[in-house]
C-alpha positions in Angstrom: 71.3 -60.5 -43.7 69.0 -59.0 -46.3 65.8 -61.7 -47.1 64.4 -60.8 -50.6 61.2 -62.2 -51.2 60.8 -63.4 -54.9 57.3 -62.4 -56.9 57.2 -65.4 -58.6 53.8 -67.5 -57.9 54.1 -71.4 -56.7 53.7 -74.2 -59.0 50.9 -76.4 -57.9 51.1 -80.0 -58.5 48.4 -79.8 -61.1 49.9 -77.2 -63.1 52.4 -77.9 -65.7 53.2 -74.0 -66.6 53.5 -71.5 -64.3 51.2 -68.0 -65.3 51.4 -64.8 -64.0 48.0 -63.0 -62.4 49.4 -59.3 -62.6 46.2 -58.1 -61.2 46.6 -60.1 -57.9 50.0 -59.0 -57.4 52.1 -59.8 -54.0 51.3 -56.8 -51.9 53.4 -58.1 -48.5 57.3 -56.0 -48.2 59.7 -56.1 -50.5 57.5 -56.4 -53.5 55.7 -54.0 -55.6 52.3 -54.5 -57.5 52.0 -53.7 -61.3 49.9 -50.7 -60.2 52.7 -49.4 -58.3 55.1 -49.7 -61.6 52.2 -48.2 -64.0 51.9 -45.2 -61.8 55.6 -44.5 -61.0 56.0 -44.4 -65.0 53.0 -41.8 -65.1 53.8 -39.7 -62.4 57.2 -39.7 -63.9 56.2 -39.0 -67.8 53.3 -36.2 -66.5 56.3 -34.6 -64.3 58.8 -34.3 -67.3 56.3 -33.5 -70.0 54.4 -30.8 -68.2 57.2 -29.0 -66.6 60.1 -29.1 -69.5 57.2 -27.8 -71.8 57.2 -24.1 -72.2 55.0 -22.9 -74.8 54.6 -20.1 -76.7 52.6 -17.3 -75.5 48.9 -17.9 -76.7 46.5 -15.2 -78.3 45.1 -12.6 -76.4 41.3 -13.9 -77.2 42.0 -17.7 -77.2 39.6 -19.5 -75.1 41.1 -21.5 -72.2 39.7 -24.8 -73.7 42.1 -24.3 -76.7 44.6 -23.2 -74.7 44.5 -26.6 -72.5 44.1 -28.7 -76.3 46.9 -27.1 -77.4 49.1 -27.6 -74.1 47.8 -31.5 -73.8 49.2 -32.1 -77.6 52.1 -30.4 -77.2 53.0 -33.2 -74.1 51.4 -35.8 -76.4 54.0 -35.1 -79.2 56.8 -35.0 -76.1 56.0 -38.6 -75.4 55.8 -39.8 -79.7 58.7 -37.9 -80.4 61.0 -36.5 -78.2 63.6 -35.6 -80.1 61.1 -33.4 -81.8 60.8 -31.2 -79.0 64.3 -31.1 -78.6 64.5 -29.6 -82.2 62.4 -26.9 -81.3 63.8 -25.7 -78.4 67.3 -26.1 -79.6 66.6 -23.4 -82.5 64.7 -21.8 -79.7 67.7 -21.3 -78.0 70.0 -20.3 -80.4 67.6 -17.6 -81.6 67.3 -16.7 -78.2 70.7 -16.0 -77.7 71.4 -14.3 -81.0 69.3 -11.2 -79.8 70.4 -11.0 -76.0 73.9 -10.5 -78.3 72.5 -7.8 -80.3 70.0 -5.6 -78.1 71.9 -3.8 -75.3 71.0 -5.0 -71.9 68.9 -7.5 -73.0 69.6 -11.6 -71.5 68.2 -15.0 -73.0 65.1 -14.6 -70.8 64.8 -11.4 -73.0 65.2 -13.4 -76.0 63.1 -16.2 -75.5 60.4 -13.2 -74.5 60.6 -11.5 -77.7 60.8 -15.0 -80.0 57.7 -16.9 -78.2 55.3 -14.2 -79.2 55.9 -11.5 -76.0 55.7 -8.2 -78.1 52.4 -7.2 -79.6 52.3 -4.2 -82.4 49.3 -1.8 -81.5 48.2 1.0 -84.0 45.2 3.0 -83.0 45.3 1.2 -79.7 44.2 -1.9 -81.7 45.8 -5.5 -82.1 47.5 -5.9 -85.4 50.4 -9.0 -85.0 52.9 -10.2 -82.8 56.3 -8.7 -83.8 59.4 -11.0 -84.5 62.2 -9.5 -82.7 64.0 -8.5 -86.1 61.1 -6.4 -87.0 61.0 -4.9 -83.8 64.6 -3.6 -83.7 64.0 -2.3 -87.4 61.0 -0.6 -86.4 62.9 0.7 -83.4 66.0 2.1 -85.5 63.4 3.9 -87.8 61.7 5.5 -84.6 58.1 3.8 -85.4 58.0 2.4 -82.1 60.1 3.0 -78.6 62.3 -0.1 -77.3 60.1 -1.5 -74.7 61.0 -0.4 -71.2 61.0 -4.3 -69.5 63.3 -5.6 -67.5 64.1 -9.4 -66.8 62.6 -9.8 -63.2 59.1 -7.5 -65.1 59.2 -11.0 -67.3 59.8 -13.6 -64.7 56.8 -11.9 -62.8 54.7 -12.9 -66.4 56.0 -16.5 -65.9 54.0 -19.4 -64.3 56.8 -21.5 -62.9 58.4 -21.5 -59.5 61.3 -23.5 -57.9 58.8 -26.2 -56.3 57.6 -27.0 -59.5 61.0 -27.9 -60.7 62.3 -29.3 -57.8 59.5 -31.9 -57.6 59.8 -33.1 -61.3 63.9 -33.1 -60.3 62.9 -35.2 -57.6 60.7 -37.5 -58.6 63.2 -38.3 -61.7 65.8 -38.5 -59.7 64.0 -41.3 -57.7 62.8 -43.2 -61.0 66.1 -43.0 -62.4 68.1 -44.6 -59.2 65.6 -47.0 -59.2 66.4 -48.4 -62.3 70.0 -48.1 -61.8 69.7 -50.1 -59.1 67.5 -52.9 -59.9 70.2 -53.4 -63.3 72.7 -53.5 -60.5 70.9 -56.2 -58.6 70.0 -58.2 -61.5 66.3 -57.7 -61.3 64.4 -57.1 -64.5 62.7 -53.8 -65.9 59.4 -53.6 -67.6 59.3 -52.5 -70.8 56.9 -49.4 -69.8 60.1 -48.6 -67.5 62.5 -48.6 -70.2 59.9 -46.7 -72.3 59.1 -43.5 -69.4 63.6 -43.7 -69.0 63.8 -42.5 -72.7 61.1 -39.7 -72.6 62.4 -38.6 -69.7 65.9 -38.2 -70.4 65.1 -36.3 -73.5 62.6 -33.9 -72.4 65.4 -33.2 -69.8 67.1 -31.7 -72.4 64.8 -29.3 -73.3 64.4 -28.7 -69.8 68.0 -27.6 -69.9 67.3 -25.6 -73.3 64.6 -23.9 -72.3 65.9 -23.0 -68.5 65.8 -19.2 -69.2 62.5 -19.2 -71.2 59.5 -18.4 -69.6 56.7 -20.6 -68.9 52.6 -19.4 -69.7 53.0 -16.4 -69.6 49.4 -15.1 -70.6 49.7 -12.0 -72.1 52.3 -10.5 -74.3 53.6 -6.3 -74.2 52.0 -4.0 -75.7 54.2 -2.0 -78.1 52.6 1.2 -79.8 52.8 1.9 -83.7 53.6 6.2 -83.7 54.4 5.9 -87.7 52.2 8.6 -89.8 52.0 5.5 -92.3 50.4 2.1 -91.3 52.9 -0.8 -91.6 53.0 -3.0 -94.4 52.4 -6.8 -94.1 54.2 -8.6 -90.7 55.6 -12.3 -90.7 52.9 -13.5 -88.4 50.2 -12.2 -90.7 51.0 -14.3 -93.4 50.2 -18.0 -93.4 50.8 -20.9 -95.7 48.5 -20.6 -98.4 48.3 -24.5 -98.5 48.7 -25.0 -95.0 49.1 -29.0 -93.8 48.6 -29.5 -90.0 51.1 -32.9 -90.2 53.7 -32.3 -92.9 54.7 -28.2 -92.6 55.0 -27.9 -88.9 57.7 -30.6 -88.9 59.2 -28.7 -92.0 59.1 -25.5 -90.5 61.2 -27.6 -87.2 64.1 -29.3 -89.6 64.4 -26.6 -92.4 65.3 -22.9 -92.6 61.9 -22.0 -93.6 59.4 -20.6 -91.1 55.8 -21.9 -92.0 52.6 -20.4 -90.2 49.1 -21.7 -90.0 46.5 -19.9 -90.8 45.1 -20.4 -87.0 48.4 -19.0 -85.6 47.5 -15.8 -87.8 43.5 -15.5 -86.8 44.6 -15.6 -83.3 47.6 -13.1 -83.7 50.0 -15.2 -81.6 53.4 -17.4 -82.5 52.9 -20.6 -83.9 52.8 -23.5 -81.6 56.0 -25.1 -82.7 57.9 -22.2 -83.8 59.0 -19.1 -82.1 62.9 -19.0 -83.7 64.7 -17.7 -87.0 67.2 -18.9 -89.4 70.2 -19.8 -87.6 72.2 -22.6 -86.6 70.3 -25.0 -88.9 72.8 -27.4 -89.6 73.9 -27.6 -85.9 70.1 -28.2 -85.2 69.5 -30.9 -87.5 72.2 -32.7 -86.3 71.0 -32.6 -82.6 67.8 -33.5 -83.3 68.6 -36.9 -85.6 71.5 -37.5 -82.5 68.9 -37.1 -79.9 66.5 -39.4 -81.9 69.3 -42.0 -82.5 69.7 -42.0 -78.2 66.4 -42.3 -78.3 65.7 -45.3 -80.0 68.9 -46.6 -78.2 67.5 -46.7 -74.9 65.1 -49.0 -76.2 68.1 -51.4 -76.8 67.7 -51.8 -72.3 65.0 -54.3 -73.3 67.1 -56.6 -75.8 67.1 -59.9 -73.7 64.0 -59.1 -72.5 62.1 -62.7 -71.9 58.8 -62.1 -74.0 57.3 -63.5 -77.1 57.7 -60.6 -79.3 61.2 -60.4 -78.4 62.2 -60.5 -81.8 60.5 -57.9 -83.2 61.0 -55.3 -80.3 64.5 -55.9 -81.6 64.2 -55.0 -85.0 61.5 -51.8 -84.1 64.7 -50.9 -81.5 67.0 -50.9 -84.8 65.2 -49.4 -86.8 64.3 -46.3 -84.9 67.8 -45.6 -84.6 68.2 -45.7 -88.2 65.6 -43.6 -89.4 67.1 -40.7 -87.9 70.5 -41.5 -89.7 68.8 -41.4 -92.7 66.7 -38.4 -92.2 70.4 -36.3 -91.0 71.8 -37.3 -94.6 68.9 -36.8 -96.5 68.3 -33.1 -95.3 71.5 -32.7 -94.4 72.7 -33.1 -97.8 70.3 -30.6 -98.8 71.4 -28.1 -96.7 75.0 -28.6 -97.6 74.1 -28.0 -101.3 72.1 -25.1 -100.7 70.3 -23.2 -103.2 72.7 -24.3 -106.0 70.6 -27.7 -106.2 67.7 -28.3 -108.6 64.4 -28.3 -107.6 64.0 -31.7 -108.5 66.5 -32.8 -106.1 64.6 -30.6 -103.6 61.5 -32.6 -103.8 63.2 -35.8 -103.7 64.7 -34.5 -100.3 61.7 -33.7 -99.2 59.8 -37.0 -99.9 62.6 -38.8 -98.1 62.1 -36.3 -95.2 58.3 -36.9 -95.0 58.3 -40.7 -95.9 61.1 -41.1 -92.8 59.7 -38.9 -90.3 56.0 -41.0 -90.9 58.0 -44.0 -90.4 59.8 -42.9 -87.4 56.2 -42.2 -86.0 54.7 -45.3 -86.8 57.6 -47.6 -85.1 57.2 -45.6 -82.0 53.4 -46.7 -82.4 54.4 -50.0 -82.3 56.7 -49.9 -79.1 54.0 -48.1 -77.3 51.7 -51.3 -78.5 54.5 -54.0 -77.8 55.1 -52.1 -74.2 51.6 -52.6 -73.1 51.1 -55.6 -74.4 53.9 -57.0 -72.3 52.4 -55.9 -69.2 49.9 -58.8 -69.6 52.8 -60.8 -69.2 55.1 -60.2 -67.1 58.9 -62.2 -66.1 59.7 -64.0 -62.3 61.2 -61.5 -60.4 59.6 -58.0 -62.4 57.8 -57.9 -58.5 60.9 -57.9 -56.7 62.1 -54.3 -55.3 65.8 -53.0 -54.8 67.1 -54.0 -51.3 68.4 -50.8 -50.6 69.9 -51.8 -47.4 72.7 -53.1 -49.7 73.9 -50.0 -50.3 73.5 -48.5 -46.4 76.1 -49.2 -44.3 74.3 -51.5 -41.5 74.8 -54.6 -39.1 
């Protein structure tokens, strides 16, 4: 028989209402100590976020502190917003693929290579801009440059990641996940910081899936030589928003067909950090972002009849954040059915209602993150208890 020792502290005589001490935890077996669940959701959130991120290849002069800012807010936004994340690497993807189809002997790791910044336009053996890849087949077809000469296993060499890497972060979800599955099978409660790391995990899974071919910091890009008699006229990357703001037109550039660059991205001759893809596929986009953000917000739902004194409102934040997706997909979506046949007035009301809900969507996910440490200061009987796995061993 299987003896599971419940967390819950004694009632003295003298004390009317039990309180929970979660800093002198039970630390005898089967039981776990609220630094054991704070690090488990840590170890688990690091894991997803740093591996499933692959960014866009940086400039060739960047300095490795702005390199390591612009990394750490890239995993930063991957915890806010997910689904955001997903958006990118979804249109990633499907610009990816549309030039492995239209290059000969080119793959997707080829495609994500040329979109994240991996071909850089020399003339006089000087830096002038990173090439998109539609401006490097037209340059290529003219016979201003020759079609680099780099094979798929030349670009994996570029790449940073390895198979332990991915195995770990694998792993170690893996383990948090069956956890969980197995305490809701038990009956024993989860923690709200639990139900929070099982929602940014299982999205930035997705883009793990998304961006399997893609390669991961690579450092530099390849060098491709202008041999024109003329200089070439003005490249995408070298033009940047002439009103350029560092909130509101890099989550347009993610949910619209129009590709916005900041004026950093163009001193530092590299891809922007959020984009990277072209016009394709925009609809389909849209509509697995806002899906991926509804999921996301349902997740939360886990924590429903969780016992707490904000119970109510973690309800309604829950509901919300589902719905502010919904709206955001009709709103924009609506626009994009329309196309350029609508007035510009209806334009700019889609666009207020695309700013107003994506503020919103980021300020209820403020409040769950507040709400989900706030309940760690009080936590239900039994959240100490661990999963008798002997249950599911086969055993005398």
């Amino acid at each position: 028989m299987v003896l599971i020792y419940a967390a819950t502290p004694l009632k003295r005589a003298d004390t009317s209402i039990p309180t929970f001490d979660v800093s002198n935890s039970p630390s005898y077996s089967y039981t776990r100590s609220l630094w054991n669940i704070v690090w488990s959701c840590c170890l688990t959130i690091f894991a997803c976020t740093w591996t499933a991120i692959h960014p866009n290849i940086p400039g060739i002069n960047e300095s490795k502190f702005a390199k390591m800012i612009r990394r750490i807010l890239l995993m930063v936004l991957a915890m806010m917003a997910p689904e955001l994340m997903i958006t990118w690497a979804t249109r990633q993807f499907f610009s990816a693929r549309k030039t492995a189809k239209e290059v000969t002997g080119w793959g997707m790791t080829h495609g994500f290579f040329a979109w994240m910044g991996g071909f850089m336009l020399y003339v006089n053996d000087e830096q002038r801009a990173t090439l998109t890849p539609n401006e490097l087949l037209q340059f290529v077809r003219e016979g201003l440059v020759d079609m680099p000469a780099i094979t798929e296993a030349e670009i994996d060499d570029r790449s940073k990641d390895d198979g332990l890497s991915k195995s770990v972060a694998i792993l170690q979800l893996a383990w948090f996940v069956s956890q969980l599955v197995a305490r809701y099978v038990q009956r024993l409660p989860m923690t709200l910081l639990e139900i929070d790391t099982l929602s940014v995990a299982a999205l930035t899974c997705i883009c793990y899936v998304l961006w399997w071919k893609k390669p991961k910091d690579v450092g530099l890009p390849y060098k491709v030589h202008w041999k024109g008699a003329t200089l070439p006229g003005e490249l995408t990357y070298e033009k940047s928003h002439p009103r350029w703001d560092p909130i509101v037109h890099p989550l347009d550039s993610i949910m619209s067909n129009r590709v916005l660059i900041s004026p950093w991205a163009v001193r530092s001759r590299r891809v922007p950090s959020l984009g990277g893809y072209g016009e394709s596929h925009a609809k389909l986009t849209l509509l697995l972002g806002c899906s991926s953000g509804m999921v996301f917000g349902g997740i939360h739902y886990l924590g429903w009849n969780y016992s707490f004194g904000f119970q109510l409102n973690w309800r309604a934040v829950a509901l919300l954040m589902t719905c502010v997706p919904i709206i955001f997909l009709l709103a924009v979506g609506y626009d994009m059915w329309r196309g350029d046949n609508s007035v510009s007035r209806n334009k700019k009301g889609v666009f207020v209602i695309g700013v107003f809900t994506v503020l919103m969507y980021f300020i209820l996910r403020g409040i769950l993150i507040a709400y989900t440490i706030k309940s760690l200061q009080s936590l239900p009987p039994g959240i100490y208890d661990t999963v008798a796995w002997t249950e599911y061993i086969p055993h005398l």
